[in-house]
C-alpha positions as CSV (number, residue, x, y, z in Angstrom):
1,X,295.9,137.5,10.6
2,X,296.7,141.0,11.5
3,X,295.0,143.7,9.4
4,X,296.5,145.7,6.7
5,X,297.2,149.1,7.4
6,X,297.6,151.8,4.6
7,X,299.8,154.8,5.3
8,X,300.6,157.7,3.0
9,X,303.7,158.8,2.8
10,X,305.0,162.2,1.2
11,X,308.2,163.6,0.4
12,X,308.8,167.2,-0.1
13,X,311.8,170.3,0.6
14,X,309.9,173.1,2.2
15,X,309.7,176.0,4.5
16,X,308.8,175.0,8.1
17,X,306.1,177.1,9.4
18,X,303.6,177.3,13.0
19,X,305.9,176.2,14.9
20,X,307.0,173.2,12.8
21,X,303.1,171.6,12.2
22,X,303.2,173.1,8.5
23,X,305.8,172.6,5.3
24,X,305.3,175.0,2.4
25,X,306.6,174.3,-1.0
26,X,306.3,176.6,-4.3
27,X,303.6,174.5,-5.1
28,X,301.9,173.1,-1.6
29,X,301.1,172.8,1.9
30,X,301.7,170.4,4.0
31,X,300.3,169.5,7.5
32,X,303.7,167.4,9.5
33,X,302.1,167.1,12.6
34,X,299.3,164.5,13.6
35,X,296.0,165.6,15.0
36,X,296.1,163.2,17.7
37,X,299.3,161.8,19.1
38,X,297.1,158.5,21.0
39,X,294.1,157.6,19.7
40,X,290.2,158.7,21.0
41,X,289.3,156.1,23.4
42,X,286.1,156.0,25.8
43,X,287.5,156.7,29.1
44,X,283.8,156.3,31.2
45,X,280.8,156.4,30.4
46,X,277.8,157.1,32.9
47,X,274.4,158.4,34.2
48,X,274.2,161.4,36.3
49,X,270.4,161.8,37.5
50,X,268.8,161.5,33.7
51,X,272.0,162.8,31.6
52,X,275.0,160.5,30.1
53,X,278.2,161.5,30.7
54,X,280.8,160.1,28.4
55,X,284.5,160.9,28.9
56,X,287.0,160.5,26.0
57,X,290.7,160.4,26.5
58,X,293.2,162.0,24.3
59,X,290.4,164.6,23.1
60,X,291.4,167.5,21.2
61,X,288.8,170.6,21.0
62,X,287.5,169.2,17.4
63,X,286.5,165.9,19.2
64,X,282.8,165.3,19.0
65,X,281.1,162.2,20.3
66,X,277.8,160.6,18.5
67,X,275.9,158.6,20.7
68,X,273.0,156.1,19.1
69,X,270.3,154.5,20.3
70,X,267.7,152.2,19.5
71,X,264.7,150.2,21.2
72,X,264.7,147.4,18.6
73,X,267.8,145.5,16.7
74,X,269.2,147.9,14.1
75,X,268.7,146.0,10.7
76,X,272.3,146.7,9.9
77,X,275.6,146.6,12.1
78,X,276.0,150.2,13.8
79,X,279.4,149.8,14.6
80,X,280.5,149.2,11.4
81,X,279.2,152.4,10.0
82,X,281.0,154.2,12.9
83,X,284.1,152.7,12.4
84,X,287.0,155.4,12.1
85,X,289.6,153.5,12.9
86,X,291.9,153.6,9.7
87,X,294.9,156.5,9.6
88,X,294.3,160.0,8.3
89,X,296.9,161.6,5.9
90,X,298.2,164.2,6.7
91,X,296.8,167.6,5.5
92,X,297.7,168.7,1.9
93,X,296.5,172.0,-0.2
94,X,298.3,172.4,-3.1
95,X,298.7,175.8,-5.2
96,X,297.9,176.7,-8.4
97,X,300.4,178.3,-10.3
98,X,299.5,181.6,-11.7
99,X,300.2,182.0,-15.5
100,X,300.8,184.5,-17.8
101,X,299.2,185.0,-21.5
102,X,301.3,187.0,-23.8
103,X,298.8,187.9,-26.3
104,X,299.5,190.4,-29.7
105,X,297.2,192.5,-32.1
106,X,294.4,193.4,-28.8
107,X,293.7,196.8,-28.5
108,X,293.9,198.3,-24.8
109,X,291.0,199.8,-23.3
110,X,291.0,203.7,-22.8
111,X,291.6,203.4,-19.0
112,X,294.1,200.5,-19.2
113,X,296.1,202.8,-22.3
114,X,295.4,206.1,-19.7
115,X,296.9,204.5,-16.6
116,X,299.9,202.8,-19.0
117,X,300.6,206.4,-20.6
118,X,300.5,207.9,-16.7
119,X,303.3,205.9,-15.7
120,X,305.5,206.3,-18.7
121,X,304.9,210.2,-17.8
């Protein structure tokens, strides 16, 4: 059977911004533009004198490769705790909206009532 694949999917009227890889909202950020148009693959991989040379294809400059090794049998399956095969959403900050407090019967400090009175002047 073919495995299921989750994919988030948002909605949102924004502001286009970097050259169309952002949309900003009143209240968020979002990232429109995959990281990686193909996905990582290991291109070759092979021994110069005593040093392992592994090329990747479709690497970006945030592409880092792990490379483990062991004498004996790991007791668990490795490649199952590498596995990073399932989709990344897309990037999302959100913004916290600022809010005001109205508040009655405080006393100002003296700078605060000096600086008020200056511009009243």
């Amino acid at each position: 059977s073919a495995p299921i694949v989750k994919v988030s999917v948002r909605i949102a009227r924004g502001t286009p911004l970097s050259a169309g890889a952002f949309l900003v909202t009143p209240s968020s950020c979002l990232g429109l533009k995959p990281e990686h148009t193909a996905p990582l693959a290991v291109a070759s991989a092979t021994t110069v004198g005593k040093d392992l040379v592994v090329r990747v294809a479709h690497a970006t400059p945030r592409t880092r490769v792990h490379v483990v090794a062991t004498h004996f049998l790991a007791p668990f399956p490795l490649h199952r705790q590498l596995d990073m095969t399932s989709m990344v959403a897309p990037a999302r900050s959100t913004f916290a909206l600022p809010t005001n407090d109205y508040i009655t019967g405080r006393e100002l400090g003296d700078e605060y009532r000096y600086i008020l009175d200056r511009k009243y002047l």
